[in-house]
C-alpha positions as CSV (number, residue, x, y, z in Angstrom):
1,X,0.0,0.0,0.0
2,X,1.5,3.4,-0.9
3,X,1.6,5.6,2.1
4,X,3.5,8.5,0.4
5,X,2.9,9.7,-3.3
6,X,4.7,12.6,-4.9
7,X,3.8,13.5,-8.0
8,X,5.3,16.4,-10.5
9,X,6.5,18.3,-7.3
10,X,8.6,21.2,-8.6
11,X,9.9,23.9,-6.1
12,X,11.0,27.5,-6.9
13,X,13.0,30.6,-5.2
14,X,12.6,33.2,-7.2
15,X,14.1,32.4,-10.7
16,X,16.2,29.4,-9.3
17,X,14.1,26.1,-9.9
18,X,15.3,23.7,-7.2
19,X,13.0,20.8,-7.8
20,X,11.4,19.9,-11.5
21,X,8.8,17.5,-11.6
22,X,10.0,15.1,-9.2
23,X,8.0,11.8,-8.3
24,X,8.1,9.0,-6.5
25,X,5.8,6.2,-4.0
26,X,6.9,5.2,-0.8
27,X,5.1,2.3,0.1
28,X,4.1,1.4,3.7
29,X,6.7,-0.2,6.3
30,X,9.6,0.0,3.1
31,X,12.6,2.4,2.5
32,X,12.9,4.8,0.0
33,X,16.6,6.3,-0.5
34,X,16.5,9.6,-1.9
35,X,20.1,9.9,-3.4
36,X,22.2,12.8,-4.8
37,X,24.8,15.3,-4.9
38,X,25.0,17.8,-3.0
39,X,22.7,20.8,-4.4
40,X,20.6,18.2,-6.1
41,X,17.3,18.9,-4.5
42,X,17.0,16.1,-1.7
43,X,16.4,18.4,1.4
44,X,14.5,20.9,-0.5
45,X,11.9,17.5,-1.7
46,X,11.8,16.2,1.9
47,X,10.8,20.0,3.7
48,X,8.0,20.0,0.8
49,X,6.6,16.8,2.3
50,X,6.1,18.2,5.5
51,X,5.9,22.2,4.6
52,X,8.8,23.5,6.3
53,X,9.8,25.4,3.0
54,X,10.2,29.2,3.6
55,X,7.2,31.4,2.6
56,X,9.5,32.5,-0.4
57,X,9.1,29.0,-2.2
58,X,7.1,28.5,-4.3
59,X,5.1,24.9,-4.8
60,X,3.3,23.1,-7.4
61,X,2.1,19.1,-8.0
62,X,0.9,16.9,-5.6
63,X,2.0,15.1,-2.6
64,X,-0.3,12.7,-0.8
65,X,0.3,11.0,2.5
66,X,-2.8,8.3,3.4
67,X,-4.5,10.1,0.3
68,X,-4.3,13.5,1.6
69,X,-2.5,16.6,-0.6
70,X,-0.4,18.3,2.0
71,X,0.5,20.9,-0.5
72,X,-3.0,22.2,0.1
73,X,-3.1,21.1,3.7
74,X,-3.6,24.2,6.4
75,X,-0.8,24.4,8.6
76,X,-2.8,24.0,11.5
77,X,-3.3,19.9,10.1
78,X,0.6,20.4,8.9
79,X,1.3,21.0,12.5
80,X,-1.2,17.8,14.0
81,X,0.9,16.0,11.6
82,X,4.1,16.5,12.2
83,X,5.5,14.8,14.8
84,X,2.8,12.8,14.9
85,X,2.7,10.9,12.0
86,X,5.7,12.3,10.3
87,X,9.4,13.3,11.1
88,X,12.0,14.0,10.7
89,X,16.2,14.0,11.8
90,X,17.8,16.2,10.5
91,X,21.1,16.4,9.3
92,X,23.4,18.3,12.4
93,X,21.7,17.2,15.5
94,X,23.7,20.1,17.3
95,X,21.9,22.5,15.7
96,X,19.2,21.1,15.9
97,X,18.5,20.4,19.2
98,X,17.8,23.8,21.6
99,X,21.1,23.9,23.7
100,X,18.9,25.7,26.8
101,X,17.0,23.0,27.5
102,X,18.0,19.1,28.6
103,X,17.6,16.5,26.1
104,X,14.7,14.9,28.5
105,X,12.4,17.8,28.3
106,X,12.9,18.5,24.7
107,X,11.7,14.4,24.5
108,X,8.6,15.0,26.4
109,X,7.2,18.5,24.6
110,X,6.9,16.6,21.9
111,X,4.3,14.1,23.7
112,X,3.1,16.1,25.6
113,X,2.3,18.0,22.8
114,X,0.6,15.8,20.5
115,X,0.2,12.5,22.7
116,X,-1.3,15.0,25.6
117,X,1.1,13.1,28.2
118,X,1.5,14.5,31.8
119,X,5.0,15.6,33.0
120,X,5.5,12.7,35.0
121,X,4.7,10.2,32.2
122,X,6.4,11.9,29.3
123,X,10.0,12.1,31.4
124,X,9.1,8.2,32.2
125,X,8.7,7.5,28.7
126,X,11.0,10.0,27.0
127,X,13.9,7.4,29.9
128,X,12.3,4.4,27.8
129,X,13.2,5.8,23.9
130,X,16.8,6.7,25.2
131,X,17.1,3.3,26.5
132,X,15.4,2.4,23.1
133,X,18.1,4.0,20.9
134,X,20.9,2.7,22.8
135,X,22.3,5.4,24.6
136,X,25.2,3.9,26.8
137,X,23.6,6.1,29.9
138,X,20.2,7.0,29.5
139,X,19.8,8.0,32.7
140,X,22.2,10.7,32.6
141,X,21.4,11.9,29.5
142,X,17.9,12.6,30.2
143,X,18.7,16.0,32.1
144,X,22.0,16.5,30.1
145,X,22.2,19.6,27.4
146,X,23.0,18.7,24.1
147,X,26.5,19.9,24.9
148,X,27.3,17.4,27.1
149,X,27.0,14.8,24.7
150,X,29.0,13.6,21.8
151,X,27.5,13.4,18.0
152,X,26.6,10.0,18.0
153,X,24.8,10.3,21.3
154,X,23.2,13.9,20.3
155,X,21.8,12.1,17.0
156,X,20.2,9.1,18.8
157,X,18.5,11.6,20.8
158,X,17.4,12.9,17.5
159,X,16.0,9.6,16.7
160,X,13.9,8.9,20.1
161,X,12.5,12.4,19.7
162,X,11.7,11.1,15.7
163,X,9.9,8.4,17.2
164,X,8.5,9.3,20.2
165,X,5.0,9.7,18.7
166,X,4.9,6.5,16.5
167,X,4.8,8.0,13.4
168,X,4.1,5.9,10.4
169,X,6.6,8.2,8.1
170,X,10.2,8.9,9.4
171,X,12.1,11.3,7.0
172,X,15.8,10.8,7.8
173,X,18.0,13.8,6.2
174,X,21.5,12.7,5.6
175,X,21.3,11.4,9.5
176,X,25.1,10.4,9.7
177,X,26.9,13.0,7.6
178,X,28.9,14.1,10.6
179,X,29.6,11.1,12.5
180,X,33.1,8.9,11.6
181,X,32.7,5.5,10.0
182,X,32.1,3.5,13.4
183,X,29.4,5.2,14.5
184,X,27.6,5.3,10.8
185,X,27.4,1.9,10.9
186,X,25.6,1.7,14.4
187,X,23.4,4.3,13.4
188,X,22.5,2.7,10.0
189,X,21.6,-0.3,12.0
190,X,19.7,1.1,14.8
191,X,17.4,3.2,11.9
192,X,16.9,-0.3,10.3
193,X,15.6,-1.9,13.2
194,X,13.2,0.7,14.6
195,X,11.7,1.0,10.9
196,X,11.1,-2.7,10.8
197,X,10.0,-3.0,14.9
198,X,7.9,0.0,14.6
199,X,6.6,-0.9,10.9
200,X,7.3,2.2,9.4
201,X,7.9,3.9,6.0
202,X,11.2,5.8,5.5
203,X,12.5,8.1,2.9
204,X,16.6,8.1,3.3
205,X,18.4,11.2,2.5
206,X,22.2,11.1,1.1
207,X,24.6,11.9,-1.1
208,X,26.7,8.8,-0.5
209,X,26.0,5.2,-2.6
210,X,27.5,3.0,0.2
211,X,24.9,3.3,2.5
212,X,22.0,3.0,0.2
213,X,22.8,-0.3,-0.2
214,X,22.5,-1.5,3.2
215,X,18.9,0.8,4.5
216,X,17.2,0.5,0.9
217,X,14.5,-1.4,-0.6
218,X,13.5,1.4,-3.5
219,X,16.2,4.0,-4.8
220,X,15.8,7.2,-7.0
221,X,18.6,8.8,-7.8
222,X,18.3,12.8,-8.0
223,X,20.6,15.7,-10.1
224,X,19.8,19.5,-10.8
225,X,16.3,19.1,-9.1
226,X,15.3,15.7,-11.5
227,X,15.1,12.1,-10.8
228,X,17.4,10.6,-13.3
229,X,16.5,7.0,-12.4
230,X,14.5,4.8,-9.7
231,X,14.0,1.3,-9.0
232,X,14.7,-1.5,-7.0
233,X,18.2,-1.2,-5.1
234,X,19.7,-4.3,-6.0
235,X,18.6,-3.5,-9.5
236,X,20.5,0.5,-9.5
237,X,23.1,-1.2,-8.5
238,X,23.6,-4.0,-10.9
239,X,22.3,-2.6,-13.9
240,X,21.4,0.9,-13.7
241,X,20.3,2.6,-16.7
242,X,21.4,6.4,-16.8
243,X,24.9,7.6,-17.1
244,X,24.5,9.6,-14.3
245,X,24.2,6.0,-12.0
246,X,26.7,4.7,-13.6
247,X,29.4,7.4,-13.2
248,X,28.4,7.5,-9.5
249,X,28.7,3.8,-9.2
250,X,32.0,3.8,-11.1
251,X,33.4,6.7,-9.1
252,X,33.3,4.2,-5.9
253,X,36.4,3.1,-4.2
254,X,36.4,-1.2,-4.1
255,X,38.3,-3.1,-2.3
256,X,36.5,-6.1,-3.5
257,X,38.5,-6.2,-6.8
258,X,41.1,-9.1,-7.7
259,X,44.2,-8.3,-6.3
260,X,45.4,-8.0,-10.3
261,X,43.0,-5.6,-11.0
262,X,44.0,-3.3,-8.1
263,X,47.8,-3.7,-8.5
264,X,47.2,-2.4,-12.2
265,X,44.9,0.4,-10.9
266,X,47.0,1.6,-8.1
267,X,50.5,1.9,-10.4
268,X,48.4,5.2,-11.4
269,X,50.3,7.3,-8.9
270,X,48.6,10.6,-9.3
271,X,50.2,12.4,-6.4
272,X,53.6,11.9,-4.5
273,X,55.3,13.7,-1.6
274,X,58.8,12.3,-0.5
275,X,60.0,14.3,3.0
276,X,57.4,16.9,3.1
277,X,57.9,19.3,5.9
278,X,56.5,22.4,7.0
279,X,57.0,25.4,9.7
280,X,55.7,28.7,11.1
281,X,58.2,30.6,13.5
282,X,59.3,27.6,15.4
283,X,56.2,25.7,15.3
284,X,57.0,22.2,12.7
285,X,53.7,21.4,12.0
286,X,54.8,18.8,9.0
287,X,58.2,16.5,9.7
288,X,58.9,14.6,7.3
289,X,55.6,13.2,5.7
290,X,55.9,10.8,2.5
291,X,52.9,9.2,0.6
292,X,51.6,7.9,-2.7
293,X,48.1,8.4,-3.4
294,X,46.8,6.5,-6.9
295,X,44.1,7.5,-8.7
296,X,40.8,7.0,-7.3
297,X,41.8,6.2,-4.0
298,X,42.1,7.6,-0.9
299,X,45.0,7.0,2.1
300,X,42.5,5.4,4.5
301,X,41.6,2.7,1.7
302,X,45.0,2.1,0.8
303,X,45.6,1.6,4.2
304,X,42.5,-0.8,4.4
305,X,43.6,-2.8,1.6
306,X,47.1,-3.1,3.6
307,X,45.4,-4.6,7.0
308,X,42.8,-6.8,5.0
309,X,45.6,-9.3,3.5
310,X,46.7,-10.1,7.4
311,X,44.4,-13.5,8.4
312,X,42.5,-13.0,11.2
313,X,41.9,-9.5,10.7
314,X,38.7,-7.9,9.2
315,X,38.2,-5.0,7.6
316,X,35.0,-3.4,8.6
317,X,35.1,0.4,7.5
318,X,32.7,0.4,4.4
319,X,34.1,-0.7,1.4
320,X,32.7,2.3,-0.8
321,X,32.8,5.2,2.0
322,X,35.9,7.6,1.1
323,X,37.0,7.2,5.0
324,X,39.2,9.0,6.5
325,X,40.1,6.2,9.5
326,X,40.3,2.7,8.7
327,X,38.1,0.5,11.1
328,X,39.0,-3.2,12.2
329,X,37.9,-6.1,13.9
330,X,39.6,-8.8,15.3
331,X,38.4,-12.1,17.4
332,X,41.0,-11.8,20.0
333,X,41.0,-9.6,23.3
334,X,44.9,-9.2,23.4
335,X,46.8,-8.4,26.7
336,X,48.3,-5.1,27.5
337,X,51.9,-5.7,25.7
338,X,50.6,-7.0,22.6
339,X,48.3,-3.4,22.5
340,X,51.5,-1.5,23.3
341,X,52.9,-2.7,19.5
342,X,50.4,-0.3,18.7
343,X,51.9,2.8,19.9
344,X,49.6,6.0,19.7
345,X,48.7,5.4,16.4
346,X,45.4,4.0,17.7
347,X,43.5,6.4,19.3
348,X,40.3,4.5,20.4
349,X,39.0,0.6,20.6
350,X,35.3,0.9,20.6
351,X,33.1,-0.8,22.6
352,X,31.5,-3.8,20.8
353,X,28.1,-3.6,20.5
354,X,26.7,-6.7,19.2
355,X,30.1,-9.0,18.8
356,X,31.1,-9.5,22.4
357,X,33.6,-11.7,21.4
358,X,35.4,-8.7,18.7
359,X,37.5,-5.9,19.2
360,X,37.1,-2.7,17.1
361,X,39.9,-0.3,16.7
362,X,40.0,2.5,14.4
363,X,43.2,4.6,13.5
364,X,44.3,7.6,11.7
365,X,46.8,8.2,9.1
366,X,50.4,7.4,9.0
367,X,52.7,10.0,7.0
368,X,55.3,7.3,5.5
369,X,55.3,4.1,4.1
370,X,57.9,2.4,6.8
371,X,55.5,3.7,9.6
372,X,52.7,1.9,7.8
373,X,54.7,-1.4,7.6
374,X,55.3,-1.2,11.2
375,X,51.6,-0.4,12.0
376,X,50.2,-3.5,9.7
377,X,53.4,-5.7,12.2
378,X,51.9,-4.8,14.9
379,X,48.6,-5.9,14.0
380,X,49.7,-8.9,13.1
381,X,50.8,-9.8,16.7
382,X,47.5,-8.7,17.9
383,X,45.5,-11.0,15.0
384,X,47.8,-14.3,16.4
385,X,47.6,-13.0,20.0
386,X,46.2,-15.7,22.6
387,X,43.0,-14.2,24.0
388,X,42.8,-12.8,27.3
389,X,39.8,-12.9,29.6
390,X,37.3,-10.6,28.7
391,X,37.6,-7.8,31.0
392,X,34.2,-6.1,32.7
393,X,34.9,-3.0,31.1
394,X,34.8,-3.2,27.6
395,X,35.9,0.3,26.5
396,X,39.7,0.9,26.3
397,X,41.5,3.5,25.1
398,X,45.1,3.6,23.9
399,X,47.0,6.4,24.6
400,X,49.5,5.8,26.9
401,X,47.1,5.4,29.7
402,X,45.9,2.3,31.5
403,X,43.7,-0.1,29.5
């Protein structure tokens, strides 16, 4: 059943046409990824769905939700429906959360807004959707500020507030555009779930392909304000049909590829810096850096396809995200020395979520070659390292302070 229908929607400022005769069905309890560069027209679609557009734009077509035009909806039934039935996250949760008021109450206005909840029961329940999102602490960040939180935890606030109401349509605007690699993924999987425990309909927002793949079931792909294609997802991605697709698909890093096929892509050195350094007064901000970057690649996959070729070791940063840290998983909880071969080149091993049994560690560049060879050493010890008891706390951090 189609729960969301937009048809011909076009959107104007002024003499700038920002959407042209978009359209697309959402059906109930399915995804809908809305993909695109940026400038394309994705955000501008999604505030037309729910009439957040400044009084400056200008609207035409039709969009339906359960077979009403909200185009010509009042904005006193806008308002009974968003929230409600529809919303949204936005894109920068920091900005859009109020930083005066604790993440708790800014939960409960929105029941007790549209649900009619008391103060008591809201706070109760606004405690159970933190829990919900998996907030490490939801007990202290019910009265924390937005400030006091880091952007992973700020966006699953986002989320329960998104939810909080049940609504039947959950609009998620590029939702992990400013969180690293690690935290993308838990997000990713977290919107998943709650769309198929609460059985709702989502339209995806983003401008990056590797993520599609994983949240979609229905993708249109979107350029100057048009749809240049839609369709299944495993379909866009196997055989898409417009050039546009296909440059986009073709433009993605792989480190899927046989190992022939990379060797021949990466002799395409394209840039090259042999003992870069760098100074101002008596600050050396650059000592001695030297890479090789091949075309179509980035350092961070490089790097990847470096740690993938140890056994044991799994590569789990997405294969088609232009990363910037490289994130890995071993099935061994090493002891203190073997964690030391590090050195400070690892800056964090994140908790593990749902593989008890795995350690996650992500890491930053490395400005030469040797320093790389001794990194991927190092994680070979730690890949052939007996495991150690797994300790209570599962968090460590590796910075020259006690694990």
């Amino acid at each position: 059943m189609t729960l969301l229908a937009v048809k011909d929607l076009r959107v104007s400022f002024g003499a700038v046409r920002a959407v042209r005769g978009v359209s697309f069905d959402l059906a109930a309890e399915s995804t809908l990824a809305l993909v695109g560069e940026s400038g394309s027209g994705k955000s501008v679609t999604a505030l037309s769905i729910l009439g957040l557009l400044p009084p400056t734009a200008s609207l035409d077509g039709h969009v339906s939700y359960a077979g009403r035009n909200l185009l010509h909806a009042s904005e006193r039934d806008l308002r009974a429906l968003r929230g409600a039935e529809m919303s949204m996250i936005f894109q920068e949760p920091m900005s859009s959360l109020n930083p005066v008021f604790s993440v708790g109450f800014q939960i409960a206005e929105v029941m007790r807004e549209h649900l009619g909840l008391s103060r008591g029961a809201a706070r109760r329940r606004a405690l159970e959707l933190l829990s919900e999102v998996r907030l490490a602490d939801p007990v202290r960040a019910l009265d924390s500020y937005p400030f006091q939180l880091s952007g992973g935890e700020q966006q699953r606030v986002m989320i329960a507030m998104a939810i909080a109401c049940e609504p039947k349509l959950l609009i998620a605007d590029e939702p992990t555009s400013a969180l690293d690699v690690t935290v993308q993924k838990q997000i990713l999987e977290l919107l998943a779930e709650l769309r198929r425990r609460r059985r709702m309909a989502m339209l995806f927002i983003t401008h990056d392909l590797s993520l599609v793949r994983t949240v979609a079931d229905q993708v249109a792909v979107m350029r100057a304000g048009e749809i240049r294609e839609q369709g299944g997802a495993a379909h866009v991605f196997t055989t898409p049909r417009d050039d546009y697709t296909k440059a986009l698909l073709a433009a993605r890093p792989r480190l899927d590829q046989p190992r022939a096929a990379r060797a021949q892509r990466d002799a395409e050195v394209i840039l090259e810096a042999r003992g870069l350094a760098k100074s101002f007064a008596d600050v050396r901000a650059v000592k001695g850096a030297s890479f090789k970057l091949a075309r179509g690649r980035t350092l961070a996959h490089q790097a990847a396809e470096r740690l993938a070729a140890i056994e044991g070791v799994e590569v789990i940063t997405p294969r088609d995200h232009m990363a910037t840290l490289v994130t890995f998983r071993i099935a061994t909880w090493p002891a203190r020395p073997a964690l030391d071969e590090l050195g400070a080149r690892v800056f964090a091993i994140a908790r593990p979520i749902d593989h008890l049994d795995a350690l996650r560690i992500s890491v930053g560049f490395w400005s030469t070659e040797a320093e790389l060879e001794r990194f991927a050493e190092a994680v070979e010890l730690l890949a052939g390292h007996t495991p150690a008891t797994m300790p209570a706390r599962r968090t460590l951090t590796v910075l020259g302070q006690d694990a």
